[in-house]
BAMISE-993849 format. One record per residue: residue number from 1; residue in three letters; chain; x, y, z of N, C-alpha, C, CB in turn. Coordinates in nm, 3 decimals, decimal comma. Last residue first. Glycine has a CB too. Layout:
% BAMISE-993849
@seq=NUM&type=ALA&mol=A&n.x=X&n.y=Y&n.z=Z&ca.x=X&ca.y=Y&ca.z=Z&c.x=X&c.y=Y&c.z=Z&cb.x=X&cb.y=Y&cb.z=Z;
...
***
This chain:
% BAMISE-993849
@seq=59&type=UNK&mol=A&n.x=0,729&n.y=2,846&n.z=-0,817&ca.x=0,819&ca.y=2,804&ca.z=-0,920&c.x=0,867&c.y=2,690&c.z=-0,875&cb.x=0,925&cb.y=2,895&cb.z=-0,955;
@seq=58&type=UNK&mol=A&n.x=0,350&n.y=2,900&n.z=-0,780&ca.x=0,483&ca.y=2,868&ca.z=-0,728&c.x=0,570&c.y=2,791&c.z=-0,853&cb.x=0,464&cb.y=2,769&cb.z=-0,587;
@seq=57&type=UNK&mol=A&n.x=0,111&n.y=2,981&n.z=-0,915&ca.x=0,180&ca.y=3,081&ca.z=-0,842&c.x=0,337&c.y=3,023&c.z=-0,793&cb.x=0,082&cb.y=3,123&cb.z=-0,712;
@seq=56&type=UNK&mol=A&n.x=-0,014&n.y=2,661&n.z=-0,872&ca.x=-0,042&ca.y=2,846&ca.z=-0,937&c.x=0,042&c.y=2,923&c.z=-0,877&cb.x=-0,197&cb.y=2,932&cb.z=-0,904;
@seq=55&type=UNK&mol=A&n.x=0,113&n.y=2,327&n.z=-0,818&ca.x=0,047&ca.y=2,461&ca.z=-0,802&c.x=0,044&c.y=2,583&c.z=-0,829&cb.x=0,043&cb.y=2,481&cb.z=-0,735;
@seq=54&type=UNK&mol=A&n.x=0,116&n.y=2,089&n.z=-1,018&ca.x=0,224&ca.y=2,231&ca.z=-0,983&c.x=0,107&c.y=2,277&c.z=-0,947&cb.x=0,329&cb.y=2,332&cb.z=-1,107;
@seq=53&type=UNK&mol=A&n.x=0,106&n.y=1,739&n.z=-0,934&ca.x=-0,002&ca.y=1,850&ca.z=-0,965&c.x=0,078&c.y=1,958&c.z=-0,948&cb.x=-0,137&cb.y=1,859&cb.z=-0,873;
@seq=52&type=UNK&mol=A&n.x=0,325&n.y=1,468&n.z=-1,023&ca.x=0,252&ca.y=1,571&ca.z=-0,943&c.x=0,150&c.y=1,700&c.z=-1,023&cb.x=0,373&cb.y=1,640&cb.z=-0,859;
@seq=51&type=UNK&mol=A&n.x=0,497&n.y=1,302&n.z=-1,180&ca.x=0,338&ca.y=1,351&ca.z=-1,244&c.x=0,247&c.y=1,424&c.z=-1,133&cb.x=0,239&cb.y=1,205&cb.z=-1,299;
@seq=50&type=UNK&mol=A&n.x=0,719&n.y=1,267&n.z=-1,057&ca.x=0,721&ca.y=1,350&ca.z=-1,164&c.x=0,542&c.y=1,349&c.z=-1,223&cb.x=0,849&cb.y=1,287&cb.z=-1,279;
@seq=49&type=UNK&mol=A&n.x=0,617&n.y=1,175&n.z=-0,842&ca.x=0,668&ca.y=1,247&ca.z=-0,813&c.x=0,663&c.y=1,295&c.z=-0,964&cb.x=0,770&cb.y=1,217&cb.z=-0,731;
@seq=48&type=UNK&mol=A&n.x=0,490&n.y=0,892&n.z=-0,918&ca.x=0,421&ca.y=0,973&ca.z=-0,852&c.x=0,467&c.y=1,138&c.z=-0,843&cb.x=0,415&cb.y=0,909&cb.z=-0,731;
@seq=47&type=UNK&mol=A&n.x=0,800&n.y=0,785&n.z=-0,999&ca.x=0,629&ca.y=0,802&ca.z=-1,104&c.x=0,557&c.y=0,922&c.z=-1,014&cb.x=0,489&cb.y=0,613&cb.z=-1,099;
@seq=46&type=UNK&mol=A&n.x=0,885&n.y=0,813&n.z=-0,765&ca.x=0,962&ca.y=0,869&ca.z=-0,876&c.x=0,842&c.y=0,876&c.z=-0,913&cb.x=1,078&cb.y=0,802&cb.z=-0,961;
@seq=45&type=UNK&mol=A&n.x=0,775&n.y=0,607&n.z=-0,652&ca.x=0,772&ca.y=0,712&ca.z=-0,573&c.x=0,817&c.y=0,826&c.z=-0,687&cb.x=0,868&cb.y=0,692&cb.z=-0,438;
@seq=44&type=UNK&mol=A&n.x=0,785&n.y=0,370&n.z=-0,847&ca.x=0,662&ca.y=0,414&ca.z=-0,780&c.x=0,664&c.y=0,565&c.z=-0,748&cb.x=0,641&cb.y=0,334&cb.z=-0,651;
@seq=43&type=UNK&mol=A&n.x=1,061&n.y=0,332&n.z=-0,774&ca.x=1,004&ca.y=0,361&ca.z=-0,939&c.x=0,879&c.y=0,415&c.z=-0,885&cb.x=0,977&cb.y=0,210&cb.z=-1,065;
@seq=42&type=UNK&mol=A&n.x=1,121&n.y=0,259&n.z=-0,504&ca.x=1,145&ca.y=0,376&ca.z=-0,578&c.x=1,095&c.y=0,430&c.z=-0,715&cb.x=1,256&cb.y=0,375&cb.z=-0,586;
@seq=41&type=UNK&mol=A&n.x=0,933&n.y=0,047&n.z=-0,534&ca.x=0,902&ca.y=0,111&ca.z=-0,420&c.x=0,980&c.y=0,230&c.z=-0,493&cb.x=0,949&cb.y=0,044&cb.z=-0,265;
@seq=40&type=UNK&mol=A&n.x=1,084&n.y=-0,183&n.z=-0,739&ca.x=0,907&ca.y=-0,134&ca.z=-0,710&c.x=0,905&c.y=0,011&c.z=-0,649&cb.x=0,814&cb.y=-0,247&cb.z=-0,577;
@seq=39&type=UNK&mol=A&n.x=1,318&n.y=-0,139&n.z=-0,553&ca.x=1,334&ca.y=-0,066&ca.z=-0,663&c.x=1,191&c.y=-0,043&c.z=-0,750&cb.x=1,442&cb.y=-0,137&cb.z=-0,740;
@seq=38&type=UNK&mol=A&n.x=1,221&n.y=-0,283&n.z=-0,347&ca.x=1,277&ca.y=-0,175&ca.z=-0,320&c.x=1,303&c.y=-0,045&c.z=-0,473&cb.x=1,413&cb.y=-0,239&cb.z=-0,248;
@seq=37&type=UNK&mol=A&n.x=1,169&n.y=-0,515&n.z=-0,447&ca.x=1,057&ca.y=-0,434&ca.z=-0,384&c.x=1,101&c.y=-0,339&c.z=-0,336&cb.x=0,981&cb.y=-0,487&cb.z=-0,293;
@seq=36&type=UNK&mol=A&n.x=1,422&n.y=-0,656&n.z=-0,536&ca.x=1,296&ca.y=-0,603&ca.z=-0,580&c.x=1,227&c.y=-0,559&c.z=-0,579&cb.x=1,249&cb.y=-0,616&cb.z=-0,593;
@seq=35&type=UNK&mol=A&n.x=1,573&n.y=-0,578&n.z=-0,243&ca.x=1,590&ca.y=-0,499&ca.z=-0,341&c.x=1,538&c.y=-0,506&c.z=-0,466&cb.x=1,688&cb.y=-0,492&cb.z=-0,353;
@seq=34&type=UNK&mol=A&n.x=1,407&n.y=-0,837&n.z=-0,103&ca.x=1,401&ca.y=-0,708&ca.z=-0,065&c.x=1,472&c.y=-0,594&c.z=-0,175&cb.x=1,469&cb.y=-0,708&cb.z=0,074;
@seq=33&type=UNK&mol=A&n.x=1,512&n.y=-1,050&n.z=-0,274&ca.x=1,284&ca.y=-0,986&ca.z=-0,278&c.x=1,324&c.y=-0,854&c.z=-0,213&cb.x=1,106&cb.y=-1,106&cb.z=-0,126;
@seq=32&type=UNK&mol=A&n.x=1,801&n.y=-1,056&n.z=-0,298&ca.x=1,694&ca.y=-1,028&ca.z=-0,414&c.x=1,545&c.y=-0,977&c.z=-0,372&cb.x=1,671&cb.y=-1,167&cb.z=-0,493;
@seq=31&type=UNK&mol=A&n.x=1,783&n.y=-1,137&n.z=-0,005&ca.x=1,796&ca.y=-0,998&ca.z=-0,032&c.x=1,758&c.y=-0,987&c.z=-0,190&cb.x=1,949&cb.y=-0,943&cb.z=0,006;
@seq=30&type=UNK&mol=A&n.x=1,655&n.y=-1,348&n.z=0,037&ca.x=1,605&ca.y=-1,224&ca.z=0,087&c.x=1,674&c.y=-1,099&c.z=0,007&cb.x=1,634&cb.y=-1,218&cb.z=0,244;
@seq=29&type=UNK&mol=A&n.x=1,839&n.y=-1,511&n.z=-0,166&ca.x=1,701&ca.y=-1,476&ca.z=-0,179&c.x=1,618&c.y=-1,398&c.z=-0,095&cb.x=1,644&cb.y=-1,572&cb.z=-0,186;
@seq=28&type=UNK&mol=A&n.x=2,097&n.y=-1,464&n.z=0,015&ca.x=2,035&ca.y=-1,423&ca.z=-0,123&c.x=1,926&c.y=-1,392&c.z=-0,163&cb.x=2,043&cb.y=-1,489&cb.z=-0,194;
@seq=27&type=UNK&mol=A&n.x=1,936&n.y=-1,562&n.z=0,359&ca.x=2,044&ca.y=-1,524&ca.z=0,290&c.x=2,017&c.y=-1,437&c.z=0,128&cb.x=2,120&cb.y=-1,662&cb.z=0,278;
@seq=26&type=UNK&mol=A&n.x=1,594&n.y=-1,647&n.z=0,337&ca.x=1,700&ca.y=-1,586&ca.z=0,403&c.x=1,837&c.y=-1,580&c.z=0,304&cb.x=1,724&cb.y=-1,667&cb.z=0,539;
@seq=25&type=UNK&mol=A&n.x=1,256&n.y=-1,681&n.z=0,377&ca.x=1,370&ca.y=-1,673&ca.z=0,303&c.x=1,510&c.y=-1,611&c.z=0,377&cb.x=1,330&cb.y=-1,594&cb.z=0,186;
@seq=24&type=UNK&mol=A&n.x=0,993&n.y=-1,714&n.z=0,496&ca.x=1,122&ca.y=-1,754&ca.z=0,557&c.x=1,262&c.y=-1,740&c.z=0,465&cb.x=1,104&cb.y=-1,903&cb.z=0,599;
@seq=23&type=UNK&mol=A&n.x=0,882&n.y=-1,351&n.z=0,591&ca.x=0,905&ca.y=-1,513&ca.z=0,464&c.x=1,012&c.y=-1,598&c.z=0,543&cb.x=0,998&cb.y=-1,469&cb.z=0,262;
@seq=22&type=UNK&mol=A&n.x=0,787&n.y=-1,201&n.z=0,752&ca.x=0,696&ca.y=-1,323&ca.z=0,784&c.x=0,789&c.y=-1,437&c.z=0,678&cb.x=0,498&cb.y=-1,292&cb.z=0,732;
@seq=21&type=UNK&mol=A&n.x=0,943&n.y=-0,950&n.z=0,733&ca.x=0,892&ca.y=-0,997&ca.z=0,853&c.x=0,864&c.y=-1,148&c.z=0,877&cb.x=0,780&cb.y=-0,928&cb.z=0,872;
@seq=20&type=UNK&mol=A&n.x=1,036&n.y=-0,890&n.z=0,455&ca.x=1,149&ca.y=-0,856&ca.z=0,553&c.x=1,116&c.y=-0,956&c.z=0,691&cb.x=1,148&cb.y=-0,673&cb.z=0,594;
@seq=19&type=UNK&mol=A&n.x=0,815&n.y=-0,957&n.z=0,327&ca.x=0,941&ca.y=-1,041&ca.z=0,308&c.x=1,051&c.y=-1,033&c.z=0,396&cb.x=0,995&cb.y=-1,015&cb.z=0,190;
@seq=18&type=UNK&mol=A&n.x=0,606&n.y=-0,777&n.z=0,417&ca.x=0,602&ca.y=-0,912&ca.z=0,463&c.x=0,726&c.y=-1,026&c.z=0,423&cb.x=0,471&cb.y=-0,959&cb.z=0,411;
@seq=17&type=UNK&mol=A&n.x=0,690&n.y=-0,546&n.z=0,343&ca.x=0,757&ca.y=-0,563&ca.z=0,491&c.x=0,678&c.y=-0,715&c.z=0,514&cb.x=0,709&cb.y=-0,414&cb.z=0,629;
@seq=16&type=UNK&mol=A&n.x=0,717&n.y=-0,587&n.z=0,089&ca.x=0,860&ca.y=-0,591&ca.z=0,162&c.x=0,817&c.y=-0,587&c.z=0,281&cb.x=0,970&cb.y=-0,477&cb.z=0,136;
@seq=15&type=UNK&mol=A&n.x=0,443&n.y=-0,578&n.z=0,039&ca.x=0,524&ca.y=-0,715&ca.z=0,008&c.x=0,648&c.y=-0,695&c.z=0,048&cb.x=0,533&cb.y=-0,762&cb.z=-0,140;
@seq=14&type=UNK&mol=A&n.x=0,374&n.y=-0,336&n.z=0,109&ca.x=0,322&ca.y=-0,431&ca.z=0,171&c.x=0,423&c.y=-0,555&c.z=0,173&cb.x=0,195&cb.y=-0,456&cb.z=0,111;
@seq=13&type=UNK&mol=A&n.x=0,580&n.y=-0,205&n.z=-0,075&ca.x=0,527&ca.y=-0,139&ca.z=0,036&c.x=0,467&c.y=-0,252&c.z=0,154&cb.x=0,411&cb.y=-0,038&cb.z=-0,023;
@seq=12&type=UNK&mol=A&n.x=0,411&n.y=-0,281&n.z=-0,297&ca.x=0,553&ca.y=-0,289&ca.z=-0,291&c.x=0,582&c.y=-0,268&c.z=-0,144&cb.x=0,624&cb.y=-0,183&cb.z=-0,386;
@seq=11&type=UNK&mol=A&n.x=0,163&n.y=-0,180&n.z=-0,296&ca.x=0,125&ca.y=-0,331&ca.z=-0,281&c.x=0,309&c.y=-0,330&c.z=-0,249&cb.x=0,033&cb.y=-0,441&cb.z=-0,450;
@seq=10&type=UNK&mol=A&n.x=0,193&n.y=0,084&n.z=-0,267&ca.x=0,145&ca.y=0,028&ca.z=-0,165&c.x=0,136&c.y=-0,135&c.z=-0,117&cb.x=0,042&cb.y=0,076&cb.z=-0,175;
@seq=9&type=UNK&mol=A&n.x=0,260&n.y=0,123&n.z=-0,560&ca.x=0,333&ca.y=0,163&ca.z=-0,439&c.x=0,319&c.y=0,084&c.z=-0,310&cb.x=0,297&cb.y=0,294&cb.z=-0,410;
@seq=8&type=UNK&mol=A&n.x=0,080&n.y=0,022&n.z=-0,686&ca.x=0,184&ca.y=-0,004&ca.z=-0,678&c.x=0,283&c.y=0,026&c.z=-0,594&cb.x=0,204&cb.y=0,013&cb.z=-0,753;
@seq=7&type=UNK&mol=A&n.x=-0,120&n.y=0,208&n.z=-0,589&ca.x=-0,168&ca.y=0,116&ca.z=-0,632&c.x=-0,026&c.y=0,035&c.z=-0,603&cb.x=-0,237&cb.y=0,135&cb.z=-0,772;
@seq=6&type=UNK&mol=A&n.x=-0,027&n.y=0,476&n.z=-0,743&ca.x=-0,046&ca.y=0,473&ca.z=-0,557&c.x=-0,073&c.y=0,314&c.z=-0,547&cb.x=-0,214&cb.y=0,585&cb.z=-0,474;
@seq=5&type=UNK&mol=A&n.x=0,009&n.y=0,401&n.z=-1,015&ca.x=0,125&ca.y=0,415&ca.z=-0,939&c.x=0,124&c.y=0,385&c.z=-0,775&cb.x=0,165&cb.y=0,549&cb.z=-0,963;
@seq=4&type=UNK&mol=A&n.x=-0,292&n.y=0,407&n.z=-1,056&ca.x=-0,186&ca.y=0,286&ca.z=-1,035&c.x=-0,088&c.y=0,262&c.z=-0,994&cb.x=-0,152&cb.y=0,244&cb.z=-1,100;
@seq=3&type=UNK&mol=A&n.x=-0,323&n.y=0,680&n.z=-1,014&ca.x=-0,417&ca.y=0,573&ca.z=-0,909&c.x=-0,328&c.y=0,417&c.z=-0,897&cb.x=-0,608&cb.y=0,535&cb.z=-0,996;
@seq=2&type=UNK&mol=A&n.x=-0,206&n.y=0,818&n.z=-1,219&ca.x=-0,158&ca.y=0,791&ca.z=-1,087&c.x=-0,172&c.y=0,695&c.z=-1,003&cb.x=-0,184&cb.y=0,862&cb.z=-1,028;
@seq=1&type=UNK&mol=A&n.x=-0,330&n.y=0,694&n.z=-1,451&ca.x=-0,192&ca.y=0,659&ca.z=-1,430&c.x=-0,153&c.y=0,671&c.z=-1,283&cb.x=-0,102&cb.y=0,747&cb.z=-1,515;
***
């Protein structure tokens, strides 16, 4: 599960800064791809975050 999350993360991660940089999209349709891949990008970080490893000893 993680490996996919990091997986996802990274491809979200990639594809916004090539929508922000290289697409020619503009007005609306930028901003739909950029707050698609923004909410990719938080679900990701969330996933990753609640399936962390706890370490021994700490609360």
């Amino acid at each position: 599960m993680r490996p996919l999350l990091w997986l996802l993360l990274a491809v979200a991660v990639v594809a916004n800064v090539f929508l922000s940089t290289f697409s020619g999209y503009t007005g609306g349709t930028r901003i739909l791809a950029s707050v698609g891949t923004g909410v990719v990008t938080l679900g990701a970080g969330a996933g990753l975050w609640l399936t962390r490893g706890r370490a021994a000893g700490r609360v």
